[in-house]
ZAMARGU-4260 file (C-alpha; in steps of 0.2 Angstrom, whole numbers, plus 5000, padded with zeros to 4 digits):
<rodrens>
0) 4918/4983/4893 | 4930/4967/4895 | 4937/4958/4907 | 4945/4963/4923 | 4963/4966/4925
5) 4971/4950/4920 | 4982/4951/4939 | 4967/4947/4950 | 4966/4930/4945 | 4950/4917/4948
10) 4953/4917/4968 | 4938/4926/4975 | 4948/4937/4988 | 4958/4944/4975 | 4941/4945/4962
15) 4933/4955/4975 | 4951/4966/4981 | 4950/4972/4966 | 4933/4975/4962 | 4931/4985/4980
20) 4947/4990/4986 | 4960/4992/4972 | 4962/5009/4965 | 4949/5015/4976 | 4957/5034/4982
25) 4960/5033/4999 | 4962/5048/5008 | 4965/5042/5025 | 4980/5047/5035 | 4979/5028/5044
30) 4971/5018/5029 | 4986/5024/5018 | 5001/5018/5031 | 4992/5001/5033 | 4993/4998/5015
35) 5010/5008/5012 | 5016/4994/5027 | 5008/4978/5019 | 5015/4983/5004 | 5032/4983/5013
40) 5027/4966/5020 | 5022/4957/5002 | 5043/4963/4993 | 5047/4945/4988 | 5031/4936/4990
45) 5011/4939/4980 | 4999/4952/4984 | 4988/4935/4989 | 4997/4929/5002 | 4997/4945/5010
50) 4976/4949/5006 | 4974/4931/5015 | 4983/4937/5030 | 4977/4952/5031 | 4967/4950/5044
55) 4980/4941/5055 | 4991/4957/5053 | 4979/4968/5057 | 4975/4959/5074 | 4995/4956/5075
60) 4997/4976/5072 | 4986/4984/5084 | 4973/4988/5072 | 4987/4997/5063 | 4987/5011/5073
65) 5005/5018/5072 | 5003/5028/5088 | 5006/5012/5096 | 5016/5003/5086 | 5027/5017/5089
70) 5031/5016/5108 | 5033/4998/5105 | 5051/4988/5106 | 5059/4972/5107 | 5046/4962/5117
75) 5034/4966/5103 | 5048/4961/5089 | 5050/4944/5098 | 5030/4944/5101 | 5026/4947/5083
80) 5041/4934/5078 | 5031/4919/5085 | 5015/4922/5075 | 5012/4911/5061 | 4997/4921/5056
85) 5008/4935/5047 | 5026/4937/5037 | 5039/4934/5050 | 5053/4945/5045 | 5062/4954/5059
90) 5068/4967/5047 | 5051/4973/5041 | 5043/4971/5058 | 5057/4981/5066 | 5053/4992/5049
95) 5036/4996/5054 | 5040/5001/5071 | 5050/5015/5063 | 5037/5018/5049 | 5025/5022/5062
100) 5038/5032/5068 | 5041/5041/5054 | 5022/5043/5051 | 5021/5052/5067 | 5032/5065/5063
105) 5024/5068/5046 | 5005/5065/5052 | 5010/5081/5066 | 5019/5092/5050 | 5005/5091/5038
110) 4996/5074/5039 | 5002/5058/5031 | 4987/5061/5018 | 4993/5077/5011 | 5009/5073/5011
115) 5007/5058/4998 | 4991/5065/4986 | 5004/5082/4985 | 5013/5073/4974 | 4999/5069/4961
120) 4988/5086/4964 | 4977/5079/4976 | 4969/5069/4963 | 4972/5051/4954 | 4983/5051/4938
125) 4971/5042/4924 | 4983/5035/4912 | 4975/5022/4900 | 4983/5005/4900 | 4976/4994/4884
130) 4984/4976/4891 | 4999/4973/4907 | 5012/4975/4898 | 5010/4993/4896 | 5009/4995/4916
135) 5025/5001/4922 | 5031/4994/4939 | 5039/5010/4943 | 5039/5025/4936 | 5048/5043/4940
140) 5037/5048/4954 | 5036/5032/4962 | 5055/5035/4964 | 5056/5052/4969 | 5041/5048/4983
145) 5051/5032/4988 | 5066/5045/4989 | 5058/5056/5000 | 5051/5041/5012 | 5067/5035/5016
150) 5073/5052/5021 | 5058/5056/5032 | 5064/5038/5040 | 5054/5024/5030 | 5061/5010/5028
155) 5053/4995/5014 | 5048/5007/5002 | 5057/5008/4985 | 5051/5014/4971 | 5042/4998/4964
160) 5033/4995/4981 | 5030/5013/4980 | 5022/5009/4964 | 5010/4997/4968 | 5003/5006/4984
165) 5001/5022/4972 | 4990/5009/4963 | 4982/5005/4978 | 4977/5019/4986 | 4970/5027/4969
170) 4984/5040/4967 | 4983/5033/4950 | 4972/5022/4941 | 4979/5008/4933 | 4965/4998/4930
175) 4965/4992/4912 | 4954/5002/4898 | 4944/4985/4895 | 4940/4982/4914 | 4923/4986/4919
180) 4932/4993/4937 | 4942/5007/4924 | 4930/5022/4923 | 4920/5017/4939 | 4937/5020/4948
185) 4939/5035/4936 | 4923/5043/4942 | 4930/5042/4958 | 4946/5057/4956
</rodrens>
């Protein structure tokens, strides 16, 4: 085996994201809107800044439990405004107050979980990627899933942020062919 993915860099957050974490299945109804909302949060900024905040948003985001970010308004907006630990953005704040919304309505239909792996069969796509210029950013699916977000209500989900959370949470494996993570992850699904 080679090298790892060429993306994760010599910082040792992002080394050991996507050693452990990155294209991992997650099957998680929660797990799966926290990343699904932090990959909303990263449009226009590195995965890295967001990994090294992570932990701020989390504390910032109730733990990411959308059944209280839910019932929550525009004291919390203006709360979540003033700290410097995570992005700042009213839109995507006030965006994941209606994600978890929207999650709610989803989670009590058919769970958040099934919803998203129906669209991959319940188990990760395994394409086999030689070098990153063969990974698409977006692809069909990620636009017919980010599609079908925005008409169940989500908001900071097109189809290239669809894309890399599909990446993500292991609905397809993306790790490079030469990375030692490839058929670990592969074993996985």
């Amino acid at each position: 085996m080679g090298d790892r993915c060429d993306w994760c860099g010599q910082e040792q957050i992002y080394i050991d994201y996507h050693d452990t974490e990155w294209g991992v299945p997650e099957y998680d109804s929660r797990a799966l809107w926290e990343k699904l909302i932090l990959d909303g949060f990263q449009a226009g900024l590195s995965w890295i800044t967001i990994l090294k905040k992570r932990d701020a948003f989390r504390e910032a985001f109730a733990g990411f439990d959308p059944n209280i970010i839910a019932a929550w308004g525009e004291d919390d907006v203006q709360r979540l405004l003033q700290n410097p630990g995570i992005i700042r953005h009213r839109g995507k704040i006030e965006a994941t107050i209606g994600n978890a919304r929207a999650w709610q309505v989803i989670e009590a239909d058919q769970g958040f979980d099934t919803f998203l792996w129906a669209y991959v069969g319940g188990k990760p796509h395994q394409p086999r990627f030689e070098t990153m210029a063969d990974v698409p950013t977006e692809t069909a699916l990620s636009k017919q899933i980010s599609q079908d977000l925005k008409k169940a209500g989500f908001k900071f989900v097109g189809p290239t942020i669809v894309y890399a959370f599909m990446e993500a949470v292991g609905m397809v494996n993306d790790h490079l062919t030469t990375c030692p993570a490839h058929d670990r992850v592969a074993a996985l699904g």
